[in-house]
LONUKE-306113 format. One line per 4 residues: number of its first residue (from 1); their letters; for each residue x, y, z of N, C-alpha, C, O, CB. Coordinates in steps of 0.02 Angstrom, whole numbers, m for minus. Glycine has a CB too. Layout:
BEGIN
NUM	a	X:Y:Z:X:Y:Z:X:Y:Z:X:Y:Z:X:Y:Z  ...
% end
This chain:
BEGIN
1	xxxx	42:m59:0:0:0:0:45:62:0:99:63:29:m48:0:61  16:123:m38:70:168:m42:62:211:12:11:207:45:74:204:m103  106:251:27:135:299:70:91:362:47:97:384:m10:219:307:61  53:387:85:3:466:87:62:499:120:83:484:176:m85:471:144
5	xxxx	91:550:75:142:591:101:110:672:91:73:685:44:218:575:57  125:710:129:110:800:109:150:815:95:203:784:98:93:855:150  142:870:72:222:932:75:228:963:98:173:990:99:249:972:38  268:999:137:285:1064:177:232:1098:180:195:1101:230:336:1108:151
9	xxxx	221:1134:110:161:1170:105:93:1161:110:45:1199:117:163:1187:64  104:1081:105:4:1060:104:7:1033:195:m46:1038:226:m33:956:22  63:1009:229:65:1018:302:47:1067:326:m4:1063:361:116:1013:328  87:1145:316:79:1192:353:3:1236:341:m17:1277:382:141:1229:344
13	xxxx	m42:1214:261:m98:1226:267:m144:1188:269:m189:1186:227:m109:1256:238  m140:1155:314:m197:1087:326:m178:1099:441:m219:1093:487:m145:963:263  m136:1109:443:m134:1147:535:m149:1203:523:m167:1223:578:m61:1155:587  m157:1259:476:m174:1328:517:m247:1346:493:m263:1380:445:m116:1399:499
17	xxxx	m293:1306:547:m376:1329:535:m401:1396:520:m459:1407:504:m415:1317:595  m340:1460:528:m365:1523:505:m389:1534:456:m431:1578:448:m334:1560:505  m354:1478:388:m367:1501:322:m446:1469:303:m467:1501:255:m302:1474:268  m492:1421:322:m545:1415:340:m579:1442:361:m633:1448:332:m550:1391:359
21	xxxx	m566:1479:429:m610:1513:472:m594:1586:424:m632:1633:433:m589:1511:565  m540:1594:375:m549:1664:348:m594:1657:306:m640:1697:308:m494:1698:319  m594:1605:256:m632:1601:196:m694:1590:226:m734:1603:181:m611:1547:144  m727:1573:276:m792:1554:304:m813:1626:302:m861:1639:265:m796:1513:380
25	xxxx	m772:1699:351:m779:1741:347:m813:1772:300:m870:1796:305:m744:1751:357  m756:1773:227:m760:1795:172:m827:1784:133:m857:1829:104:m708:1773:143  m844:1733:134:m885:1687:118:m966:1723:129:m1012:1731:88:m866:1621:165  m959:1745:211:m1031:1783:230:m1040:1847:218:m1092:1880:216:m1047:1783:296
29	xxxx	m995:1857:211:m959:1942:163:m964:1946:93:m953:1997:60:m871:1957:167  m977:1899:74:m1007:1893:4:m1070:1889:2:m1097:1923:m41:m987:1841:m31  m1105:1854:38:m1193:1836:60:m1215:1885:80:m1275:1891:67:m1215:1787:117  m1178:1948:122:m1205:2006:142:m1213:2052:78:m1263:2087:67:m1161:2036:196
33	xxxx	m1144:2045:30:m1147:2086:m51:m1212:2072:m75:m1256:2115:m83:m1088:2055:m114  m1217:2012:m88:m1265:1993:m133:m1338:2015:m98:m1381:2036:m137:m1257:1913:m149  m1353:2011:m29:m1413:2019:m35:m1424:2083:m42:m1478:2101:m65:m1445:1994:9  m1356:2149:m17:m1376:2224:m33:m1390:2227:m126:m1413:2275:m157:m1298:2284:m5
37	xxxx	m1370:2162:m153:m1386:2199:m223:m1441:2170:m216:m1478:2213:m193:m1344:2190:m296  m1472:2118:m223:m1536:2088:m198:m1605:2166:m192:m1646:2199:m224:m1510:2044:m106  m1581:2159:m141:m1628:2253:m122:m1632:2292:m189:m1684:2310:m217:m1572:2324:m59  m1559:2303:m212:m1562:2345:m289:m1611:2321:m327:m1665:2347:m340:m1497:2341:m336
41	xxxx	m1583:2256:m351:m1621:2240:m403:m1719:2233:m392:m1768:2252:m424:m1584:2170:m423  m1711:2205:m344:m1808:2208:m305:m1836:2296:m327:m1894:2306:m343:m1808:2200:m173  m1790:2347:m326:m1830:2420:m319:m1822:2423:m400:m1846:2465:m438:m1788:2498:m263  m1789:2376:m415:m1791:2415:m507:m1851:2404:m545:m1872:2350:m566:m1731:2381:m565
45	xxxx	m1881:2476:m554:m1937:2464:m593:m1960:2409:m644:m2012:2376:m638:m1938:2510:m620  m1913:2405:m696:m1906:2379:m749:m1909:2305:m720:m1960:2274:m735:m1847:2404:m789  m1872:2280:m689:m1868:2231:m639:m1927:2195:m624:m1947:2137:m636:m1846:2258:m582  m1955:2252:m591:m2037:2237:m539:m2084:2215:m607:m2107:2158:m604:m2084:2335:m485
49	xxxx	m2100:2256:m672:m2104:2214:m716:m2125:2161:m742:m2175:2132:m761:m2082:2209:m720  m2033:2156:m736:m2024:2080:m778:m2052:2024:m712:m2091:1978:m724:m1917:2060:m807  m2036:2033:m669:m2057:1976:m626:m2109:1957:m607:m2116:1905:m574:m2037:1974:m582  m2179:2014:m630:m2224:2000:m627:m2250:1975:m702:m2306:1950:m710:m2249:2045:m594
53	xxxx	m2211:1984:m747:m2225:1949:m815:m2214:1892:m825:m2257:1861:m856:m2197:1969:m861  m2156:1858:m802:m2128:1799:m793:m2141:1749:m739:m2124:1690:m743:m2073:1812:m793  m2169:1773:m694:m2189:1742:m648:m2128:1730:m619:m2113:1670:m627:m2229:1692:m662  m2074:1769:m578:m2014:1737:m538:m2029:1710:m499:m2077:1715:m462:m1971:1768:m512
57	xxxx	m1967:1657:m501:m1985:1620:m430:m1940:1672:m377:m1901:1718:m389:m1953:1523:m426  m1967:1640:m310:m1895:1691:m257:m1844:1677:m269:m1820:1626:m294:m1883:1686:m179  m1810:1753:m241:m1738:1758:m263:m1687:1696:m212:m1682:1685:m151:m1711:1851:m248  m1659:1668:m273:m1608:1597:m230:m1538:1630:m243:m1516:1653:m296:m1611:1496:m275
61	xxxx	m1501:1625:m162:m1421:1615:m151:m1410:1541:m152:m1452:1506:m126:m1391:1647:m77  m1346:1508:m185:m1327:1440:m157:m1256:1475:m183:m1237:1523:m216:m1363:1354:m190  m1235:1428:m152:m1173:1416:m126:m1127:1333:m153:m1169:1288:m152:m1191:1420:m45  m1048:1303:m176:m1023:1255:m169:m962:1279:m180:m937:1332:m197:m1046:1208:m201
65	xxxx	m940:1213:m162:m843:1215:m158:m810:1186:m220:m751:1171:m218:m806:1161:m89  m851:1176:m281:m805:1137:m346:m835:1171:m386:m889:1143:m395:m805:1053:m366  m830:1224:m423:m829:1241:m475:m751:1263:m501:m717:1311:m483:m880:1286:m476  m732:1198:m564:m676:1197:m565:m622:1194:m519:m562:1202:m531:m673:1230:m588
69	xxxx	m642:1185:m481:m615:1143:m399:m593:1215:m364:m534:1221:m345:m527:1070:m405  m651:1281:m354:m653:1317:m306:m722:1337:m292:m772:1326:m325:m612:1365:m314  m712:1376:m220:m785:1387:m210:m826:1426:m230:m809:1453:m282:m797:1393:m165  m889:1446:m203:m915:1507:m268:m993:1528:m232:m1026:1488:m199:m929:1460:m375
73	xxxx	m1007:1582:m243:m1081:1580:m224:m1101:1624:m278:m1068:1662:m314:m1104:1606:m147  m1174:1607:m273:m1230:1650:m320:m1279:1669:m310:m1306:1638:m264:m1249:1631:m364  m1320:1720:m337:m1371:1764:m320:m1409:1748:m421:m1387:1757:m477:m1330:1865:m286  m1476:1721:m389:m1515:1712:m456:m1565:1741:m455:m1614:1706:m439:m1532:1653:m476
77	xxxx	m1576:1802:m468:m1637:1853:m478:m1642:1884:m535:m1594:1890:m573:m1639:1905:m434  m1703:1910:m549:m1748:1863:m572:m1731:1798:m598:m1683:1782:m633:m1779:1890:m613  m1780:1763:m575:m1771:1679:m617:m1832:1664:m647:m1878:1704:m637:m1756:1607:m563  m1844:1606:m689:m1900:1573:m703:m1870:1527:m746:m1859:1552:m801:m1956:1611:m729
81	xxxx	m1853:1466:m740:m1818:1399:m759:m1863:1350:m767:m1892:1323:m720:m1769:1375:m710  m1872:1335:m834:m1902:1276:m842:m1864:1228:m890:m1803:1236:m888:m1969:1289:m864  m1887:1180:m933:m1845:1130:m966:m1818:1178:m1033:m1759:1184:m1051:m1894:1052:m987  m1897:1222:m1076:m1874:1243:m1140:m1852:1318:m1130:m1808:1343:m1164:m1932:1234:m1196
85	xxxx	m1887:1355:m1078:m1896:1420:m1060:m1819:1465:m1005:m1795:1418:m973:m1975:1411:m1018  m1800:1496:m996:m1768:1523:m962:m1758:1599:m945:m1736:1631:m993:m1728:1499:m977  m1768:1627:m902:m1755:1685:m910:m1730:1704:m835:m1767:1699:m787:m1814:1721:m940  m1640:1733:m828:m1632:1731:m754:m1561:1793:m761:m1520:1804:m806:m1612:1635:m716
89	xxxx	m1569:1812:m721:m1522:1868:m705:m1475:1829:m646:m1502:1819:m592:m1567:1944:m677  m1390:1804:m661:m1362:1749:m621:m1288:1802:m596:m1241:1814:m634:m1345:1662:m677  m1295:1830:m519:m1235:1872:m500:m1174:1789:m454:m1191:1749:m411:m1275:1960:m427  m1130:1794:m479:m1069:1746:m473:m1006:1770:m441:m965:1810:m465:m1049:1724:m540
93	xxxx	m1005:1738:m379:m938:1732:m350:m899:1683:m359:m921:1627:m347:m939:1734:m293  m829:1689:m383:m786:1620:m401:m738:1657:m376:m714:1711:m392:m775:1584:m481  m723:1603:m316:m643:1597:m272:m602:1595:m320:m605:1556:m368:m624:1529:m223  m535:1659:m303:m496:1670:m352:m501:1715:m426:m457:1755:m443:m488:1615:m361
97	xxxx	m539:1705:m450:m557:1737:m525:m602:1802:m516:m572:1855:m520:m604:1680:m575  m678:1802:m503:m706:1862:m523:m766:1854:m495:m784:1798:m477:m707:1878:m594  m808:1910:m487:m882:1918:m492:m896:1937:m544:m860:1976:m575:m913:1955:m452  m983:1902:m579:m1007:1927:m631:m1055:1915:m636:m1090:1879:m600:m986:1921:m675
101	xxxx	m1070:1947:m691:m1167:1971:m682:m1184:1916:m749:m1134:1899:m780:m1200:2093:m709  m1240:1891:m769:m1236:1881:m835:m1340:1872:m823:m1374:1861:m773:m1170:1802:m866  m1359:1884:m899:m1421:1874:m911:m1417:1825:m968:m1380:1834:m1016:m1459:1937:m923  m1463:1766:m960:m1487:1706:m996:m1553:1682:m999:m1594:1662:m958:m1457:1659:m976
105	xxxx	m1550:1692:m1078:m1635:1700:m1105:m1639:1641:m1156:m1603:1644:m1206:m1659:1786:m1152  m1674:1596:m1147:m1690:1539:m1182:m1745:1531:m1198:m1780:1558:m1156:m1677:1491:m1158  m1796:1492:m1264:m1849:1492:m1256:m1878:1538:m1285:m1854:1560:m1337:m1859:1487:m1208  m1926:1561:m1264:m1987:1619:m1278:m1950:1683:m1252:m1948:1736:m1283:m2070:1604:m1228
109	xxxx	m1933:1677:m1216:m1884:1737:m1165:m1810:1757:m1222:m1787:1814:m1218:m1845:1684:m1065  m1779:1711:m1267:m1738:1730:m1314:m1794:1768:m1368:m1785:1821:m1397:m1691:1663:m1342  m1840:1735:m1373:m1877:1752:m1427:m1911:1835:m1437:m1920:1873:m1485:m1930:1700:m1425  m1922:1837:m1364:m1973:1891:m1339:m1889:1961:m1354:m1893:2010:m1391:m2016:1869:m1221
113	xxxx	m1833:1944:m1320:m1773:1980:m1322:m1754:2006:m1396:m1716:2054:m1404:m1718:1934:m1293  m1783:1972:m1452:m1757:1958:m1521:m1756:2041:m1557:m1728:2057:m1609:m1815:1894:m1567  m1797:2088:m1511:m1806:2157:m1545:m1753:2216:m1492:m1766:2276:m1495:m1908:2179:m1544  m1691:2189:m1443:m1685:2246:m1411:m1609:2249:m1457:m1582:2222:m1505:m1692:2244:m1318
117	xxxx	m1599:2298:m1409:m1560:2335:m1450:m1494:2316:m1405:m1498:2333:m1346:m1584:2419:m1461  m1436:2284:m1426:m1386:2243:m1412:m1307:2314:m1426:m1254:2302:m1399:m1395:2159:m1475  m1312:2353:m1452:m1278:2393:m1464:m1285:2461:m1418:m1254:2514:m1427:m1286:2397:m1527  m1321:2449:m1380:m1354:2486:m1315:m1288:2456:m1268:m1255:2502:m1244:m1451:2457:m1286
121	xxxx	m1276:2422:m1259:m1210:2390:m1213:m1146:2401:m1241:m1132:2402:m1301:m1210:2309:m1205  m1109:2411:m1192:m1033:2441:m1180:m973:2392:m1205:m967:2342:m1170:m1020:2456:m1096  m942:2397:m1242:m887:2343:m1258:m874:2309:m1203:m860:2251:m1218:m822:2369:m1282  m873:2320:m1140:m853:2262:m1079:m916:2218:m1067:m937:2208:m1010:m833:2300:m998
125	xxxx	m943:2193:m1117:m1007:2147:m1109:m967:2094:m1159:m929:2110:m1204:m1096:2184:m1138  m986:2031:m1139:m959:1947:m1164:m1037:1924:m1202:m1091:1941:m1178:m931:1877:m1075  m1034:1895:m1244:m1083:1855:m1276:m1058:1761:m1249:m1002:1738:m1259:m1077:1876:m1375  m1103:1731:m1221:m1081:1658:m1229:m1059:1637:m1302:m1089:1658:m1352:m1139:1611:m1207
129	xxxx	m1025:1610:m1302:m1001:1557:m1373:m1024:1493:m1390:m1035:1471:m1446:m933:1539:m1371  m1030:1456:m1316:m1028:1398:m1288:m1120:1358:m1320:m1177:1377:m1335:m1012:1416:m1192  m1093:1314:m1317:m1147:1267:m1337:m1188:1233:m1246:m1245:1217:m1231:m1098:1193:m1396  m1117:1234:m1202:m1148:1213:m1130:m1160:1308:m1096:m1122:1355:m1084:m1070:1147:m1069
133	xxxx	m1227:1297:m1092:m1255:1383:m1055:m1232:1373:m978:m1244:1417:m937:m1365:1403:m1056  m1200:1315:m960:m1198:1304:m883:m1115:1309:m872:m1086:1268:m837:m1235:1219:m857  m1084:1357:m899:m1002:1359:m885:m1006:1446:m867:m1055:1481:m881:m939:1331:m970  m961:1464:m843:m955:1541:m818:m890:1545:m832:m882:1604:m817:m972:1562:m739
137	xxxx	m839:1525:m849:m778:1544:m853:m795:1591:m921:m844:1595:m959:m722:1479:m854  m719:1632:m918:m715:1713:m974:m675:1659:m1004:m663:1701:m1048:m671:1814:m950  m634:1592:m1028:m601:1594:m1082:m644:1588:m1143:m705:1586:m1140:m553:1547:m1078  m603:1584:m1207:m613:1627:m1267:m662:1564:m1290:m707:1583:m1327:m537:1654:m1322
141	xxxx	m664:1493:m1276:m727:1442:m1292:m777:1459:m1248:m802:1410:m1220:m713:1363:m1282  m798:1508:m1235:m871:1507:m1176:m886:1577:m1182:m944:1598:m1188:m856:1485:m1080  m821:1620:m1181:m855:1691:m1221:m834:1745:m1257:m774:1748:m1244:m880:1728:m1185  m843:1775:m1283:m823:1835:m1329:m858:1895:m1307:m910:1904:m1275:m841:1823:m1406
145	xxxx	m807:1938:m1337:m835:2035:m1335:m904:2024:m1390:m902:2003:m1447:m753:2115:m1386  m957:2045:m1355:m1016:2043:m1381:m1017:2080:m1463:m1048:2064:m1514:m1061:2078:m1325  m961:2143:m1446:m948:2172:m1505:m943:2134:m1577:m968:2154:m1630:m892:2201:m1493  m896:2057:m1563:m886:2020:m1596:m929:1979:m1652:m907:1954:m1704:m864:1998:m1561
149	xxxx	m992:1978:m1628:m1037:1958:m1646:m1088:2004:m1698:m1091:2064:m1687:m1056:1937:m1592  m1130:1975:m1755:m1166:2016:m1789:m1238:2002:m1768:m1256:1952:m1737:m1152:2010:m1861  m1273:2046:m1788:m1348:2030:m1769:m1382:1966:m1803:m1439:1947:m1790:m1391:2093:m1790  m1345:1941:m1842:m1372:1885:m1878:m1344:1803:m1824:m1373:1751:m1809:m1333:1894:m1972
153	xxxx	m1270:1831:m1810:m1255:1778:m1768:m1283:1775:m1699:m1284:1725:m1664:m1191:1775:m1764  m1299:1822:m1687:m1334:1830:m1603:m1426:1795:m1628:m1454:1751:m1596:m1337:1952:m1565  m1442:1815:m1666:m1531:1781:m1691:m1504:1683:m1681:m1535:1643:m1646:m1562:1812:m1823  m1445:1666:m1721:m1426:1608:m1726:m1414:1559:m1677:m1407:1498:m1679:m1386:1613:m1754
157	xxxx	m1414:1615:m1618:m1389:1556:m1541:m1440:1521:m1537:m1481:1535:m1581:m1376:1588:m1453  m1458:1475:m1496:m1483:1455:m1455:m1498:1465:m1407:m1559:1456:m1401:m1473:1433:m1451  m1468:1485:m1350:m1491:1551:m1301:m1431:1614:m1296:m1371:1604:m1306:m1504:1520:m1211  m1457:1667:m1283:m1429:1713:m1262:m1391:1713:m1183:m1421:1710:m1130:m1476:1755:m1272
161	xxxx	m1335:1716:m1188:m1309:1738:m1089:m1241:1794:m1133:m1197:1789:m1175:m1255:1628:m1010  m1270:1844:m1090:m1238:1904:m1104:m1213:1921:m1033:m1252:1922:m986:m1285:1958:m1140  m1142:1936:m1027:m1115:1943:m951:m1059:1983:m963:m1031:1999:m1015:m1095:1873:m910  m1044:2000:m878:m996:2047:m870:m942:2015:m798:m954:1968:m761:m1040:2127:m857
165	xxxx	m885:2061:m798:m839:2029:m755:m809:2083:m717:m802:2139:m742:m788:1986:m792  m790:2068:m653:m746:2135:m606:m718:2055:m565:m740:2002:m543:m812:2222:m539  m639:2106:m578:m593:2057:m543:m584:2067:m462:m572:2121:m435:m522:2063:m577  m594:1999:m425:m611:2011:m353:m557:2061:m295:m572:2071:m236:m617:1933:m326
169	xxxx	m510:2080:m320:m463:2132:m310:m485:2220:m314:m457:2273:m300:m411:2114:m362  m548:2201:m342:m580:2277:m374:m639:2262:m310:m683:2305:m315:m617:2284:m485  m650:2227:m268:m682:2210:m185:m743:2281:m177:m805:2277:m174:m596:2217:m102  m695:2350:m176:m730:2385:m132:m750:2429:m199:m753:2490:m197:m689:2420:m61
173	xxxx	m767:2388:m267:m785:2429:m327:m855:2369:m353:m897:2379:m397:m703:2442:m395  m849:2314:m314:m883:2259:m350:m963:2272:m335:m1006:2240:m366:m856:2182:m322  m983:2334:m272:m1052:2312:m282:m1083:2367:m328:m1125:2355:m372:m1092:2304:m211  m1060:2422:m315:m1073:2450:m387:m1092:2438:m466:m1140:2454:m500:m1036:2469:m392
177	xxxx	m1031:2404:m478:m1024:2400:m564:m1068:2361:m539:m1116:2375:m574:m955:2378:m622  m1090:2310:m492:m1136:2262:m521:m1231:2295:m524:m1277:2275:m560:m1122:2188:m464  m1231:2329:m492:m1281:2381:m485:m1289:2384:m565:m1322:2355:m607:m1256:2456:m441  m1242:2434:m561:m1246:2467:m636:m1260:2424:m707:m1286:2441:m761:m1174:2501:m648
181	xxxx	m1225:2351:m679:m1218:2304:m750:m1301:2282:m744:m1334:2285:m796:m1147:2221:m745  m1338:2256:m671:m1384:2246:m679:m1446:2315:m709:m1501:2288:m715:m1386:2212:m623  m1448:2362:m721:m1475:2418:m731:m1473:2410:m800:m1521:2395:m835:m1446:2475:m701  m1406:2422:m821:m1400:2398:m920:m1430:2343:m929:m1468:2356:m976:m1321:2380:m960
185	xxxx	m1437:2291:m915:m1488:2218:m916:m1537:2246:m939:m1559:2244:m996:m1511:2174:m846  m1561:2286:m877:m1651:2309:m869:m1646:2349:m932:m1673:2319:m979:m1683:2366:m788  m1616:2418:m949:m1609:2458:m1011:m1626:2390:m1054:m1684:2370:m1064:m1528:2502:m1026  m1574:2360:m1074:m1574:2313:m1136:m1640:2286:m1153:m1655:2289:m1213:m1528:2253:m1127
189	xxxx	m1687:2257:m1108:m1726:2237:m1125:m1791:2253:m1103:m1832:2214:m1078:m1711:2195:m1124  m1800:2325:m1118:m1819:2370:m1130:m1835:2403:m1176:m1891:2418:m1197:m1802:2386:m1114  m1782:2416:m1195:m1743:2451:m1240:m1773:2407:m1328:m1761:2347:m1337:m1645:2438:m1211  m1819:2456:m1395:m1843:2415:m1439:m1775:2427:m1492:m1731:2471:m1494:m1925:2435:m1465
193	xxxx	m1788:2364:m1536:m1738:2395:m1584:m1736:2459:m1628:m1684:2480:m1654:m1730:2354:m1624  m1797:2488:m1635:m1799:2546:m1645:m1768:2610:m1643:m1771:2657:m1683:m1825:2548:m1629  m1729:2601:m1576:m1695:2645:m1557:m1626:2636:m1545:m1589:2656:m1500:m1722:2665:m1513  m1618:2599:m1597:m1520:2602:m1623:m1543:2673:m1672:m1500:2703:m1704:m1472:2503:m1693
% end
């Protein structure tokens, strides 16, 4: 039978319970972020709305420890998830990498989206690429500068998830932009094509 050996480094962080009890910290410090945007998004007109159009369900936080083998929490408001249908506004914490906002419209809800105006958004907006709508990573197979895309290739998806990113180092800038990113959401689809 073989020998379970550590290393220095996986010894000395496997005895010091601080880095646990920090990330536990961190962790509820994120749950506190999310529900002040929570509040935001609930007063946004446009918002109030859609969720009475869609029928949202309540707003869900969850939480796990493996995405891509770190931890992560999320804030899903508005939602309404069914097998063909989708329509959910998904705010993302990933240990290490970033927070981000993204909106994903599948269904009748892509369909209903098919007249806004996509050029209303700021070059720091990502178009999914991806064929799996259930990945969040920014590399270049899952997403692109929305810019990238023509109005003919955006009609062509399959669903729409249009998202944004602030790197978790930008901490005491993150609840803002996300404010703001969720607000352009609401604009966007809103917003008719008419008014390009």
């Amino acid at each position: 039978m073989a020998n379970v050996e550590l290393s220095a480094a996986e010894m000395e962080l496997m005895c010091n319970a601080s880095i646990i009890l920090t990330k536990n910290t961190i962790v509820e410090k994120v749950y506190l972020l999310l529900g002040n945007l929570l509040q935001h998004f609930q007063q946004n007109e446009i918002c109030k709305n859609i969720t009475t159009k869609i029928q949202s369900a309540s707003p869900k936080i969850s939480r796990g420890e493996n995405y891509e083998g770190l931890p992560w929490v999320m804030l899903d408001y508005p939602r309404s998830f069914t097998l063909d249908d989708i329509f959910a506004v998904r705010t993302f914490f990933w240990w290490g990498n970033f927070f981000s906002i993204t909106l994903q419209l599948k269904g009748i809800y892509k369909i209903e989206c098919k007249n806004s105006n996509f050029d209303f958004l700021k070059d720091d907006w990502y178009l999914c690429c991806n064929e799996d709508q259930w990945q969040h990573h920014f590399r270049e197979d899952n997403y692109k500068p929305l810019s990238a895309f023509t109005d003919n290739e955006i009609e062509q998806l399959s669903f729409i998830k249009l998202a944004k990113k602030i790197p978790l180092n930008k901490w005491d800038e993150a609840e803002i932009f996300l404010k703001n990113a969720f607000d352009e959401l609401m604009m966007l689809i809103s917003t008719p094509q008419s008014m390009k």
